[in-house]
C-alpha positions in Angstrom: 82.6 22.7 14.9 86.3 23.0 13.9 87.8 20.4 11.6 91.3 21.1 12.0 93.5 18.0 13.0 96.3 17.9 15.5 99.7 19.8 14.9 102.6 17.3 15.7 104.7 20.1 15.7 102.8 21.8 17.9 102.4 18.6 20.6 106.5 18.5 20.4 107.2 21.9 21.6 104.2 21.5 24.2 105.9 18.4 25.4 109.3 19.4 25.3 108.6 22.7 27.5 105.8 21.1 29.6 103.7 23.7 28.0 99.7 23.1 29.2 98.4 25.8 28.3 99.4 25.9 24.9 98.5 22.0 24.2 94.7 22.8 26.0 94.8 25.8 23.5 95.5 24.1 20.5 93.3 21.0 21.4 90.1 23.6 21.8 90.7 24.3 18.2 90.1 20.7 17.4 87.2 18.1 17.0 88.5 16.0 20.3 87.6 12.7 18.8 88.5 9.0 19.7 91.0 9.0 16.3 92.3 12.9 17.4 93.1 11.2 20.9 94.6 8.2 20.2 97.3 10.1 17.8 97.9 12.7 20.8 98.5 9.5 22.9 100.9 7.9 20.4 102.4 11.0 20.4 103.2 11.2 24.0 103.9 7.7 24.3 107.0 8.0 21.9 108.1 11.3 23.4 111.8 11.0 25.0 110.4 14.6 26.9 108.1 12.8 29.2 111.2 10.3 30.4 113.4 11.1 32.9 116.8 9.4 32.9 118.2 11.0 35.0 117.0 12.8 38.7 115.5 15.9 37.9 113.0 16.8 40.9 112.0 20.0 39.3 111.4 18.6 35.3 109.6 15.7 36.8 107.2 17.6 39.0 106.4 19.7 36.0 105.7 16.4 33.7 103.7 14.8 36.5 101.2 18.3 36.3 100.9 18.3 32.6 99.7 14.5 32.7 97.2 15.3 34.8 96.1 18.1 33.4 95.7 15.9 30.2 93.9 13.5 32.0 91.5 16.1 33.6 91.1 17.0 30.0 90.4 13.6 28.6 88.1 12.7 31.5 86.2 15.3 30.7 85.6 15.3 26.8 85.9 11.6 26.2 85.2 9.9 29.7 87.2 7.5 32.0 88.7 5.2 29.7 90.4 7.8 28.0 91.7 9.2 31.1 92.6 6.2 32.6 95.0 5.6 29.1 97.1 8.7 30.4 97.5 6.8 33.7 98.5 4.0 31.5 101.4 6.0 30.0 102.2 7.4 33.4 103.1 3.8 34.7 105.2 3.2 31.9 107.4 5.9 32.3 107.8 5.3 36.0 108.9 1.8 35.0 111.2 2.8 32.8 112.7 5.5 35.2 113.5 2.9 37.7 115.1 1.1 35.5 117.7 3.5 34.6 117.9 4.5 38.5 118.8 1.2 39.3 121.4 1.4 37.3 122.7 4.8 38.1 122.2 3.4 41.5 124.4 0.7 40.8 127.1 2.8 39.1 127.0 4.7 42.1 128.1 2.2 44.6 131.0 1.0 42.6 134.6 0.8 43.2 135.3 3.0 40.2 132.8 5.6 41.4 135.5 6.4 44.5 137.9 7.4 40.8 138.1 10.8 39.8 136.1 11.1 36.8 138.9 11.4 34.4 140.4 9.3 35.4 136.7 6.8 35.0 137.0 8.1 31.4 140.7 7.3 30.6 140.7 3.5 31.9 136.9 3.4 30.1 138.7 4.0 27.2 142.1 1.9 28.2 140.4 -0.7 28.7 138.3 -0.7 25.3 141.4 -0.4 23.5 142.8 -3.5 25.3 139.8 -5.7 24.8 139.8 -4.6 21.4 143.5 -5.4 20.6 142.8 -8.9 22.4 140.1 -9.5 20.0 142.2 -9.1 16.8 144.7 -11.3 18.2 142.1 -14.0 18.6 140.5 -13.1 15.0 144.2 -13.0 13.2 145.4 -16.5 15.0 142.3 -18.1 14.4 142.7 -16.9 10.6 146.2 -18.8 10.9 144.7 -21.7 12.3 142.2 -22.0 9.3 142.6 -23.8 5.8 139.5 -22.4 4.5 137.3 -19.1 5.3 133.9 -18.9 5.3 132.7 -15.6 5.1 128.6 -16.0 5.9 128.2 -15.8 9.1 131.7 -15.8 10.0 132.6 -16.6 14.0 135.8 -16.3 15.6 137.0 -19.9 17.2 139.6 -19.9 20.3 142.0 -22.5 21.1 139.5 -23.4 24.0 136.8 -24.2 21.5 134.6 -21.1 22.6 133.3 -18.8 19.6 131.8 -15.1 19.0 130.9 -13.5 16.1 133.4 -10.9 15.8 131.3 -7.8 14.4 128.8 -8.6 17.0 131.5 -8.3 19.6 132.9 -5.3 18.6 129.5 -3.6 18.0 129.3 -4.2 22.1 132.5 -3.1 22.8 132.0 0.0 21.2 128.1 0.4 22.5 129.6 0.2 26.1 132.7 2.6 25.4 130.0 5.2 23.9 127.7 4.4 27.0 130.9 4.7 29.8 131.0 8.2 28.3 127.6 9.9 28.3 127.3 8.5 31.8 130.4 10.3 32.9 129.4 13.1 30.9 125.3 13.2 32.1 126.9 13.1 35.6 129.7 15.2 35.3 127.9 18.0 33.1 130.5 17.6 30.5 128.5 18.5 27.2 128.9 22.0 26.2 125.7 24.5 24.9 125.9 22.4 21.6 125.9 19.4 23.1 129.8 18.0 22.4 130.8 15.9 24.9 134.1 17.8 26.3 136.5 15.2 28.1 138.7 16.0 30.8 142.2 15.5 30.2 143.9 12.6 32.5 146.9 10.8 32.8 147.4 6.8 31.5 145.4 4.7 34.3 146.9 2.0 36.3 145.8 -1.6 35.9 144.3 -1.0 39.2 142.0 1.6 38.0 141.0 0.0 34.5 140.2 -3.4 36.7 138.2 -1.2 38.8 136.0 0.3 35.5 134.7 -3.5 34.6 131.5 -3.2 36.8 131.1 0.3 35.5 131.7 -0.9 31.9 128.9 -3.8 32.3 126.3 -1.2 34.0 127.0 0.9 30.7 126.4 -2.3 28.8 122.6 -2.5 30.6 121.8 1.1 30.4 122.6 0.1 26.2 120.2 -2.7 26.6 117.5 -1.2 28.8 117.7 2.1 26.5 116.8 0.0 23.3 114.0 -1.7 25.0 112.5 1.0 26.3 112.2 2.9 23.0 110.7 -0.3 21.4 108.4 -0.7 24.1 107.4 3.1 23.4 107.2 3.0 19.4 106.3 -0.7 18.8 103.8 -1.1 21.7 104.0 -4.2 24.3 104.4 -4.4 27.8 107.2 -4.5 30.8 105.7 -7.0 32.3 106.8 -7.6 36.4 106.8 -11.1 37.1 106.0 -12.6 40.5 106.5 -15.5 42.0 107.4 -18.4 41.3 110.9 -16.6 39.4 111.1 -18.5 36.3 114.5 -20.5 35.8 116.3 -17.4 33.8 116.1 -15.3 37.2 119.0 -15.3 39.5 118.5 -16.4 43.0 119.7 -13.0 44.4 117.5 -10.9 42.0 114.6 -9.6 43.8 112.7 -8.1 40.6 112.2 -9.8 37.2 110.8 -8.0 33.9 110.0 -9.3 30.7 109.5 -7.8 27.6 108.0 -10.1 24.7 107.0 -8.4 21.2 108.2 -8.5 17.9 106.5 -6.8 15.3 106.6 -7.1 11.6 107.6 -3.7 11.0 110.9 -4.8 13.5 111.6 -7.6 11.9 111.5 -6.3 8.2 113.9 -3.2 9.4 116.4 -6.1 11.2 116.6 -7.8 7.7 116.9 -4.8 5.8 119.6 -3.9 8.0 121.6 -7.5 7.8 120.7 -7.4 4.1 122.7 -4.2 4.1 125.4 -5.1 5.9 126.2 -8.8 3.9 125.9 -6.7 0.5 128.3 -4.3 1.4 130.6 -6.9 2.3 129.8 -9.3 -0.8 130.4 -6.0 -2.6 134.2 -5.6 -1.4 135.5 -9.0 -1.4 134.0 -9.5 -5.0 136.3 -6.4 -5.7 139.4 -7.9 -4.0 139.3 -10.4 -6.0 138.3 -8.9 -9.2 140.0 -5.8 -9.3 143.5 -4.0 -8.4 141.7 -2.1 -5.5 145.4 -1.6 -3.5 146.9 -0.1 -6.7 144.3 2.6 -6.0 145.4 3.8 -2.8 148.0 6.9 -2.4 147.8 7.1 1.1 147.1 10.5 3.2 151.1 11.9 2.8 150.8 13.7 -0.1 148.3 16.0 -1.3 144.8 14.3 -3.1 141.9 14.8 -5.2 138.4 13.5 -4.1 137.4 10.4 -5.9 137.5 9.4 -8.8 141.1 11.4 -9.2 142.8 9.4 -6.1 141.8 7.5 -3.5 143.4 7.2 0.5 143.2 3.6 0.6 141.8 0.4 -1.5 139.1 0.8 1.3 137.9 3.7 0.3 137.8 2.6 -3.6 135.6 -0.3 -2.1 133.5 2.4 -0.4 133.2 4.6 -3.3 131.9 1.5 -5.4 129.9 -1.1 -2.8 127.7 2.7 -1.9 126.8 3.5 -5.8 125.7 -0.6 -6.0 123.6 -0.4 -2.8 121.7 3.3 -3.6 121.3 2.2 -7.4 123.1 5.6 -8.6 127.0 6.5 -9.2 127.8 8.5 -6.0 131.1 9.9 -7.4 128.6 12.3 -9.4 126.3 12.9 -6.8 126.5 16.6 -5.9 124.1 16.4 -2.9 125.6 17.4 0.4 123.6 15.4 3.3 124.0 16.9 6.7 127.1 19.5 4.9 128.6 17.0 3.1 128.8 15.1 -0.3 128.7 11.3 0.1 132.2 10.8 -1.3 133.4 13.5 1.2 131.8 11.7 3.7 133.9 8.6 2.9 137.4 10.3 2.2 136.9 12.2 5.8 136.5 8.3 7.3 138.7 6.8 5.0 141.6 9.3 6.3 141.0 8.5 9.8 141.0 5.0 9.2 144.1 5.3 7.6 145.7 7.4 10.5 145.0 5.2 13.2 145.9 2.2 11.3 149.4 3.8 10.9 149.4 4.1 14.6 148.0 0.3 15.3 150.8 -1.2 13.2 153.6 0.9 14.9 152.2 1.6 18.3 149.6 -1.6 19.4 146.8 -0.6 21.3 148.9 2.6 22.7 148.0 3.6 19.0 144.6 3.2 19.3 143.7 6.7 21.4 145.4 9.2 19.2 145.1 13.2 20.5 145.4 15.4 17.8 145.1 19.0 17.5 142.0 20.1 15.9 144.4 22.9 13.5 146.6 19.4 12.1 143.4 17.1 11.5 141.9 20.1 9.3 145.3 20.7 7.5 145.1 17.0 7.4 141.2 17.2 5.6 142.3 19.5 3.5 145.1 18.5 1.9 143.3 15.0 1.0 139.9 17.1 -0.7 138.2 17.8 2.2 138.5 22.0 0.9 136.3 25.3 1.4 135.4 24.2 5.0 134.2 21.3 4.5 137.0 20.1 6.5 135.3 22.0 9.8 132.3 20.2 9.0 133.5 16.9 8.8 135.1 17.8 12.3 131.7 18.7 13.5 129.9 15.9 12.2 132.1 13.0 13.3 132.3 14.6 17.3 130.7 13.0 19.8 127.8 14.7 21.5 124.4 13.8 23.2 122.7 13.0 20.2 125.5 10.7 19.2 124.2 6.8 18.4 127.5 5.6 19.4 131.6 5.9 18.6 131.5 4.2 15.1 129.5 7.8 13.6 131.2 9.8 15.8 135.2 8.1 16.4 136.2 11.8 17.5 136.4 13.3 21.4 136.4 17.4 21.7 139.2 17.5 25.0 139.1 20.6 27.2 142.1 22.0 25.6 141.0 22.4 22.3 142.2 19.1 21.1 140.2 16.2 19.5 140.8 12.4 20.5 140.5 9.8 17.8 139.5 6.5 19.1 141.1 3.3 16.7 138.6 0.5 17.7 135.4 2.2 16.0 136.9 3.6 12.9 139.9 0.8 12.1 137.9 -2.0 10.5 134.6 0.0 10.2 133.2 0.6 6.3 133.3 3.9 5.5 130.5 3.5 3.3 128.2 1.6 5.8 129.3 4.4 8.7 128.1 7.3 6.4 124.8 6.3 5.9 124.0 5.5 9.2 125.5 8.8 10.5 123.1 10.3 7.7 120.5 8.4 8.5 120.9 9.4 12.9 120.2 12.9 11.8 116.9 11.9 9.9 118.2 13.4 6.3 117.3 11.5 3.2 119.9 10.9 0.4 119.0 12.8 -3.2 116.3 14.6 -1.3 116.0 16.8 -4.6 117.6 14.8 -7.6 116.7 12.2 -9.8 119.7 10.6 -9.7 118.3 7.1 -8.2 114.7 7.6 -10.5 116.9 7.8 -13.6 118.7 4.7 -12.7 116.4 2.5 -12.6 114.7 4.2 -15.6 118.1 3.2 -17.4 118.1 -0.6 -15.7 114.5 -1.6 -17.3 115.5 0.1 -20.4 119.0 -2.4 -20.7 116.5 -5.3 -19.3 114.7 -4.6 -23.4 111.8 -3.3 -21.4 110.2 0.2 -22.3 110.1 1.9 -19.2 109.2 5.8 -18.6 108.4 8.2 -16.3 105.7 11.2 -16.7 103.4 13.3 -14.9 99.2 13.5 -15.2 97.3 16.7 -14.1 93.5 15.0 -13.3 91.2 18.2 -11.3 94.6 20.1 -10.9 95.8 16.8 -8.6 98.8 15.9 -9.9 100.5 12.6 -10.2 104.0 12.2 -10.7 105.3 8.5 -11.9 108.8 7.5 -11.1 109.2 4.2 -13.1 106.4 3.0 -15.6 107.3 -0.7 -17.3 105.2 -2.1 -19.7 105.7 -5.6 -20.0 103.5 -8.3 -22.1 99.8 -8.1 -20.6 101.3 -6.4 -17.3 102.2 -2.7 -15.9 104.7 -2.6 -13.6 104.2 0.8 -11.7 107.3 1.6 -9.5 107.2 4.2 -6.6 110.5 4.6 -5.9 111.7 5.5 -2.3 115.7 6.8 -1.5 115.5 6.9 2.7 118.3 5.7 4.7 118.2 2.7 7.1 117.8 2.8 10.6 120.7 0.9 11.8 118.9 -1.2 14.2 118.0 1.8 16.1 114.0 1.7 17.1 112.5 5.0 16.5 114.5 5.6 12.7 112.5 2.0 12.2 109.5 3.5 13.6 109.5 6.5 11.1 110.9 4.3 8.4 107.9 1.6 8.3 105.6 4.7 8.4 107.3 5.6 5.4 106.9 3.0 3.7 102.9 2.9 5.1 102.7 6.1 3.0 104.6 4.8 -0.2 101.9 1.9 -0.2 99.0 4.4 0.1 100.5 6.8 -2.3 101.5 4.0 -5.7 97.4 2.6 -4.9 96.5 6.3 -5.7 99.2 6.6 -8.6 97.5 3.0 -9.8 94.1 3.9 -9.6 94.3 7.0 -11.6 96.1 4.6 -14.8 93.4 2.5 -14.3 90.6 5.4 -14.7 92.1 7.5 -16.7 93.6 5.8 -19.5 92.9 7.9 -22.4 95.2 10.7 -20.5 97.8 7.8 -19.5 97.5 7.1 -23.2 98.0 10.5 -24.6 100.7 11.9 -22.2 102.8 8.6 -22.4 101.7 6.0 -25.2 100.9 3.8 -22.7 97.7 1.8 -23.6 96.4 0.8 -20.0 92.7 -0.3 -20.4 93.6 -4.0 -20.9 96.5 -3.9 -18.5 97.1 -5.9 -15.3 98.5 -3.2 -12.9 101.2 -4.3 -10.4 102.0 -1.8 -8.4 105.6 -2.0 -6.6 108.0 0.4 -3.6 111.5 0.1 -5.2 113.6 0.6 -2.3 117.2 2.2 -3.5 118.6 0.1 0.1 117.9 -3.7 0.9 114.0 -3.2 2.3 111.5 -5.4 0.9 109.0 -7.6 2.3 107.4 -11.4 1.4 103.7 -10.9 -0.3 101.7 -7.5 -1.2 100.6 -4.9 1.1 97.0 -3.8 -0.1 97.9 -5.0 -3.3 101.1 -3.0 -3.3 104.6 -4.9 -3.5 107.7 -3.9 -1.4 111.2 -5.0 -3.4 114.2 -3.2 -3.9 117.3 -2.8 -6.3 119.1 -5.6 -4.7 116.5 -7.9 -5.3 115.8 -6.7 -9.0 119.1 -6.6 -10.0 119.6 -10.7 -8.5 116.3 -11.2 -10.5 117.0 -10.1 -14.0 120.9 -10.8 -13.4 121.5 -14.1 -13.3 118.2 -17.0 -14.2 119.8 -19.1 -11.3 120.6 -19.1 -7.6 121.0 -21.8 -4.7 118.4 -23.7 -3.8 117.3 -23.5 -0.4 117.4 -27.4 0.4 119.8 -30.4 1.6 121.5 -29.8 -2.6 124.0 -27.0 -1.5 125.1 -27.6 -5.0 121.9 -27.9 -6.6 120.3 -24.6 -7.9 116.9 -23.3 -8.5 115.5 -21.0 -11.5 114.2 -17.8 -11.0 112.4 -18.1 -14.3 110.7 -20.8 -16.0 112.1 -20.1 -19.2 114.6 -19.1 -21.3 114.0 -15.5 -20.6 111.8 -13.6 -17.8 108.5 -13.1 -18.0 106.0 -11.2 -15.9 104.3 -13.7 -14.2 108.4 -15.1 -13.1 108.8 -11.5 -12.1 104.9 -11.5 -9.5 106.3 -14.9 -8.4 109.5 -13.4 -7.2 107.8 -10.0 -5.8 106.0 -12.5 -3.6 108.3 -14.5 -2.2 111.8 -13.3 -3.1 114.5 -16.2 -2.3 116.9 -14.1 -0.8 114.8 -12.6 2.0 113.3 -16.1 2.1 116.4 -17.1 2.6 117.3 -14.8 5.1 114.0 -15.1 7.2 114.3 -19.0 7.5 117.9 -18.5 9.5 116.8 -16.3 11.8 114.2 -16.6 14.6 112.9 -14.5 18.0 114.5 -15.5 21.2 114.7 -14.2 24.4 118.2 -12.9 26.0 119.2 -11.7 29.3 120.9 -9.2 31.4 121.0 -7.6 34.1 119.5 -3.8 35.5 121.8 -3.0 37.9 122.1 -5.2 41.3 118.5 -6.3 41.6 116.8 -6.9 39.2 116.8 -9.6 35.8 115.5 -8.7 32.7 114.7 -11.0 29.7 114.0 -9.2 26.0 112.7 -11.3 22.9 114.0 -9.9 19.9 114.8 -11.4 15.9 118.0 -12.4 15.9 120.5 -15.1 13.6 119.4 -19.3 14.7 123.0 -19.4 15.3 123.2 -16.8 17.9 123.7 -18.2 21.1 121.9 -16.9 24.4 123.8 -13.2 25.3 125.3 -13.1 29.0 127.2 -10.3 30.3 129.6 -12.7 32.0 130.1 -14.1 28.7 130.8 -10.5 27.0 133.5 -9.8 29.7 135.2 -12.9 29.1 133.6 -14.7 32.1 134.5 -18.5 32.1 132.0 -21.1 31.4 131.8 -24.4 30.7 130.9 -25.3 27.0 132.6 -26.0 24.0 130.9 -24.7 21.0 131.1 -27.5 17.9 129.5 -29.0 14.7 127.3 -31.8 16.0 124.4 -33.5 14.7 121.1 -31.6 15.2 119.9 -33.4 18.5 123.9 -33.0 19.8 122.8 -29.4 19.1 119.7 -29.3 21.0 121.7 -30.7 23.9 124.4 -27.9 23.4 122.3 -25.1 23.6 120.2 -26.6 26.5 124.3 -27.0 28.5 125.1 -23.5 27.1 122.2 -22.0 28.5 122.7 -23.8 32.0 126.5 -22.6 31.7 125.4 -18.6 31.0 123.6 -18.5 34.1 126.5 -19.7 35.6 129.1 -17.7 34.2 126.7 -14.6 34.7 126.5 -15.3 38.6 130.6 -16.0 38.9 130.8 -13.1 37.2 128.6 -10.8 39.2 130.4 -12.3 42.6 133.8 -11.5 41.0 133.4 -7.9 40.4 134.0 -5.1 42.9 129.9 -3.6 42.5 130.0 -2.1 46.0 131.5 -0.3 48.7 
């Protein structure tokens, strides 16, 4: 009886050609167990090959055969239940295509769909541009209006008393740009054989024609939506449940379908406060420089010619790039000679950093007409070049930052390949985006780790514990010619501190990178218990290759994260921090309490100096993420999927959030002012604010032009 165990690699190309035979051959190799099935199953369930989008009569015949041949296979070697799980993956996919032909259905019968495409692309784009110049308006007056600025969890006020958080609303704005696009470009065919998206080249639209593109901009706002719910539903499990009748309250009178979705996991809810984690470092990181350092005596602009960093930099952004990325990955990046996707970080960040600073140049001469700048593709490289970007790295920079199919959205990818040979730059995703923040996550889309073969972030941290007074190490056992490789070894009083420590990028809220990421980290845990073990029996080696003397040690074994990931309590024993949370611990004895007292402080240690037992307190419940959980919570939110049906989606999200409306994201009016107020004034608000979403989302539905 073979003992071979399933090829994922294998399964993918099965899958992606609709390949039977070659899956039934490669599963008669195997020992067709329960635990051999359910991983084929998981496989299939997370495959984007087995989900139509789109029509495509001829793909989905083919994908309807394969399942059943599975089934027939199943039914066979394991017996009806297992068969009857394939049918259970068939009905999710079928759920999930109708939602996306609802809303191609949708799209379809607009208004705009009676536009030439180009001319659906151009006011697309017009009209992003517009919204997005509106917004900095409101953000710049309401800075004017201001005596003092809160940074933490900043929201834009309006003279009306209405608020939004503004990186929230320009995260949508640019979603439903990218989304307008790859809908034009599914339907038009406009990807070439490498997948760039290749626009058409148009004249300026009318107001006519960008008023016309709001109901197409809203139905790219739900294919967004349904798109990310879909893919948790497929990697993070749960249901699409239809509901019947009675509709519940949330359901407009004129839907006739409803469908709610419910689940949060743990492994979604540590990615979403990595990812926040991330995201208020960063910016912690540059004002602390702004106010520390001469950051705009730095900048020499993009005229002349320029060395990569540390010899010049484009702007004081890019300086605050340069630094705010070394502090988050725990190693100096202007060293780093890695070269993710091509690249070196710091080239990364100078090719962003230089189209930042062109289109700003253009926003504070030109207003939004600035903000959609055509360029050829021979002046950006001669551009690229002269600023460091040298030995075609230039070309590769180009590549890398063009939209295609792949693409996550317009903040990775700001540039547009035109059908003359010319790239577009669009202003709204690269102005006010942080160069640093933008170049992992484009990293990150294509699945690369950072330092994949240096030490650079091991040697860090060796060099952190060592200024900390601790004796830390690293070394390597041979036990049975197994061999054990430790990253970060601290002695410390009666404990050992074993560190595993892990360099991946961050998914940037994006479901399947927080998939693989929390399987990562699975494997971490199961791989620093095995690195533990063998200390514990086999300390006379330990002890001869390192000095360590382990037999009367308490082993602590710990994932040191380079990026904000960590988690509350152990994992089999094993505990999940990161450099951000070490570097608060042995920085600084004291931090704000987390009660009424905002001036009142609590102490990391309970002396004069750490000890280890401060240190297993902290690994257990570390204040920041404590912090961090306690203001945010899982609520449901709303949209709509196309002209008939509601859909409601829990997901983790910030207390102060309010409930998401699409007549609310295209400036719909509604009738709430959002204010300070005691906490049961509160509880009324968001009861009148939910009563006036609903309303605002049915004005707004009546008020577009959705059909012919």
């Amino acid at each position: 009886m073979s003992t071979r165990t399933l090829s994922e690699s294998i399964v993918k190309t099965t899958l992606k050609n609709l390949d039977w035979r070659k899956l039934e051959q490669h599963l008669s190799t195997l020992l067709l167990d329960q635990a051999c099935a359910t991983q084929l199953l998981g496989l299939l369930r997370r495959s984007s090959d087995l989900i139509q989008k789109r029509l495509d009569p001829i793909r989905s015949r083919a994908r309807d055969a394969f399942l059943e041949n599975l089934e027939a296979h199943l039914l066979k070697h394991l017996g009806l239940d297992w068969a009857g799980k394939v049918d259970e993956l068939k009905a999710l996919g079928h759920h999930i295509e109708e939602g996306y032909a609802e809303i191609l259905r949708s799209l379809s019968r607009t208004h705009a769909a009676q536009l030439a495409p180009e001319v659906q692309a151009a006011s697309g784009l017009a009209w992003s541009a517009h919204a997005f110049d509106e917004m900095m308006k409101e953000f710049q007056a309401d800075l004017a209006r201001r005596r003092r600025i809160k940074l933490s969890h900043f929201r834009v006020r309006r003279r009306d008393g209405t608020s939004y958080n503004p990186d929230g609303a320009l995260g949508n704005l640019i979603n439903i740009t990218t989304m307008t696009l790859m809908l034009l470009g599914y339907q038009q065919s406009w990807f070439d054989d490498e997948g760039f998206l290749i626009l058409p080249t148009s004249q300026d639209p009318t107001g006519d024609e960008n008023d016309k593109m709001t109901a197409t901009l809203s139905l790219a706002a739900s294919w967004r939506l349904w798109e990310r719910l879909e893919q948790r539903c497929r990697y993070f499990g749960g249901e699409l449940k239809t509901l019947g009748a009675p509709a519940p309250q949330w359901v407009p009178k004129d839907a006739a379908k409803a469908i709610k979705y419910e689940l949060v996991t743990p492994e979604e809810a540590h990615d979403y406060y990595a990812n926040v984690r991330l995201s208020d470092q960063l910016a912690r990181t540059y004002h602390g420089l702004l106010q520390n350092t001469n950051l705009k005596t730095w900048a020499s602009g993009i005229d002349g010619a320029l060395e990569l960093p540390p010899k010049g930099y484009v702007s004081p952004e890019e300086g605050h790039s340069c630094i705010s990325l070394s502090d988050v990955l725990g190693y100096f990046i202007l060293e780093d000679q890695e070269r993710p996707c091509g690249l070196r970080l710091i080239e990364w960040i100078r090719g962003y950093s230089t189209l930042q600073s062109v289109i700003g140049e253009r926003y504070r001469a030109l207003g939004k007409d600035g903000l959609r700048h055509i360029v050829s593709r021979s002046d950006l490289r001669s551009l690229l070049e002269r600023v460091g970007l040298r030995n075609g790295t230039a070309d590769i920079f180009i590549d890398q930052t063009s939209l295609r199919k792949t693409s996550r959205d317009l903040f990775d990818q700001p540039l547009m390949r035109m059908r003359d040979g010319s790239l577009m730059l669009f202003g709204p995703a690269i102005l006010y985006c942080e160069a640093g923040r933008v170049t992992l996550s484009a990293v990150g889309r294509q699945g690369e780790q950072l330092a994949r073969k240096g030490k650079a972030f091991e040697k860090e941290m060796l060099r952190f514990f060592t200024s900390q007074g601790l004796a830390a190490t690293a070394f390597k056992l041979k036990i049975e010619g197994e061999e054990f490789e430790y990253d970060v070894v601290v002695p410390w009083g009666d404990h050992l501190f074993v560190f595993e420590c892990k360099n991946r990028t961050l998914s940037g809220h994006n479901p399947a990178a927080a998939y693989y990421f929390a399987l990562e980290m699975k494997s971490a845990v199961n791989q620093v218990a095995r690195l533990a073990t063998a200390l514990h029996d086999h300390a006379d080696m330990v002890r001869d290759v390192s000095g360590i003397e382990t037999k009367d040690k308490i082993i602590v074994s710990c994932i040191l994260n380079s990026l904000p990931y960590a988690a509350t309590g152990a994992r089999n024993g094993v505990y999940m921090t990161d450099v951000s949370l070490l570097k608060r611990f042995f920085g600084n004895s004291r931090e704000p309490a987390t009660t009424k007292r905002r001036n009142s402080a609590t102490s990391l240690w309970l002396g004069d100096k750490p000890e280890p037992a401060d240190f297993l307190s902290y690994l257990q419940e570390p204040s920041a993420l404590q912090d961090l959980i306690a203001r945010t919570r899982c609520a449901p939110f709303y949209f709509d999927l196309g002209e008939q049906t509601a859909v409601a989606v829990t997901d983790i999200m910030d207390k102060d959030t309010p409930v998401m409306s699409m007549g609310r994201l295209f400036s719909a009016e509604y009738g709430f002012i959002e204010r300070a107020s005691s906490r049961s004034d509160l509880h009324k608000r968001k009861l009148m604010e939910r009563q006036a979403v609903r309303e605002a989302d049915r004005k707004w539905r009546k008020a577009q032009p959705r059909t012919k």
